[in-house]
N, C-alpha and C positions, 0 to 999 in steps of 0.2 A: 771782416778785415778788408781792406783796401786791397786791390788785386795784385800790387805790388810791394807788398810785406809779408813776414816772416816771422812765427811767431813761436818759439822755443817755450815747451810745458813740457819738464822732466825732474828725471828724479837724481838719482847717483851717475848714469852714466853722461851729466852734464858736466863731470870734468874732465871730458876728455876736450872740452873746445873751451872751457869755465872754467882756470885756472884754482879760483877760491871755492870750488865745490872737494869738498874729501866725502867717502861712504863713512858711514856710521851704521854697523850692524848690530841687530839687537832682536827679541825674543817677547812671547807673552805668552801665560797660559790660560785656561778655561778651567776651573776646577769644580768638581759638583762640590754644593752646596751653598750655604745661605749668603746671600750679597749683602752689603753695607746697603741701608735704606735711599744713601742719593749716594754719586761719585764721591772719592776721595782721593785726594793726593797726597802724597809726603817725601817728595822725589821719586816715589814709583807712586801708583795707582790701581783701586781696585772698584770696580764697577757691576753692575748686574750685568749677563750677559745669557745668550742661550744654554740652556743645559748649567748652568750653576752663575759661577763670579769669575770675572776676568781680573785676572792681573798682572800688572807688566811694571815695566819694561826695563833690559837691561840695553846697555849702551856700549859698546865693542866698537874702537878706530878700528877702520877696513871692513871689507866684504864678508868676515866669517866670523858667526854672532858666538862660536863654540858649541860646545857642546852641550846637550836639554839638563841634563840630571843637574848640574851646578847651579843652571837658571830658577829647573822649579824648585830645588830646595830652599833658594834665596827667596824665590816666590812666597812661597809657606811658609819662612821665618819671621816675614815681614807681614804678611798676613796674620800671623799668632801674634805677634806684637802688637798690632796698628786694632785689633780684632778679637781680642781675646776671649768673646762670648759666641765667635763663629768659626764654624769647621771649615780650613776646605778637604773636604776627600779628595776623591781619585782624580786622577788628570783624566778633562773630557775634550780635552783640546790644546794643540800648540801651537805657533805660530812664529815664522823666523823671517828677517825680511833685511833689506839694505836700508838706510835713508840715505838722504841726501842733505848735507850738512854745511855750514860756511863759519868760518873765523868768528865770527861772533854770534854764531845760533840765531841770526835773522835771519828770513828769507832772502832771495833776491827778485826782485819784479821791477821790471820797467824796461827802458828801451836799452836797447845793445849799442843801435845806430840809428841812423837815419831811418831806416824799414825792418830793423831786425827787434825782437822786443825777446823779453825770457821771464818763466817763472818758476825756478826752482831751487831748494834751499830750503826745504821745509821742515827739516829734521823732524823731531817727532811730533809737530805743532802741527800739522795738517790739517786737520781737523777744525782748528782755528784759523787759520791762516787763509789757507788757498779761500774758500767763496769771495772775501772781499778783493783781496790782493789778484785775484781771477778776473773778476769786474774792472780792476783797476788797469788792468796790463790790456783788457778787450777795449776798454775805454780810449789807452791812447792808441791802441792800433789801429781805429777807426776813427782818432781825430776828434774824437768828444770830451769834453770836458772829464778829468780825472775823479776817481771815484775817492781820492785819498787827500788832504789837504799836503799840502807842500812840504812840509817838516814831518809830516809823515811817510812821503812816496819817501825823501830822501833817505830817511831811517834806514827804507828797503830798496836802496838805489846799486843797480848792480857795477854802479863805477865808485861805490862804496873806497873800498878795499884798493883800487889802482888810486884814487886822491888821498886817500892815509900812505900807502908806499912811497907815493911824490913828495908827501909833506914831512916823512921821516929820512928824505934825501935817497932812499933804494928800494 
């Protein structure tokens, strides 16, 4: 980065300065046994993972994803549905976390300001999202051609959301 820029990569506590940032808390669990042969999704997801199959994820407005027992039993319903030739037994793992969310479940990446840039808003896409959108925020803060074509950076343009407000007069 240029010595005189600044460059914001966070998660949920980027709404304290990021207006359109809210947390999103949410759950996943590990269960032993048999996984689905490649990932699956169907608004949640269930994948191979250490020690059995992972499955996840619920989705909680705010910092507190609740309580386990409701998660993984919704876990195992939807695993017997989506699954019905595979077990999962016992819970061999959990997991509870915040994301970090925006109005329209994009991201946001690009510049803030003149030297300030951000990239955060990944809700539960992370995994997708951040490498390229990573590259693309490192790009312009060091002044090199963008890693996103223009209709793309704008998609995830963090003045998003203030030129939709403008344009709906508040």
């Amino acid at each position: 980065c240029r010595a005189d820029c600044i460059v914001f990569a966070c998660g949920a506590g980027a709404a304290a300065w990021y207006p359109d940032i809210s947390p999103s808390a949410g759950q996943v669990a590990v269960f032993a046994g048999e996984a689905p042969a490649q990932p699956v999704t169907w608004g949640g997801y269930a994948c191979a993972a250490p020690g059995g199959v992972l499955v996840g994820a619920t989705h909680v407005a705010g910092e507190d994803a609740g309580p386990d027992e409701p998660a993984i039993a919704g876990f195992r319903e939807a695993y017997a549905r989506h699954f019905p030739s595979l077990k999962a037994g016992e819970v061999v793992q959990t997991w509870r976390g915040v994301r970090a969310s925006t109005p329209d479940r994009l991201p946001v990446a690009g510049a803030l300001g003149p030297r300030s840039f951000v990239l955060s808003g990944l809700g539960s896409r992370g995994f997708a999202h951040a490498p390229l959108l990573a590259e693309h925020v490192a790009a312009l803060a060091h002044g090199h051609m963008p890693a996103l074509p223009r209709s793309a950076a704008e998609a995830f343009d963090p003045a998003r959301f203030e030129i939709r407000r403008q344009r709906r007069g508040g």
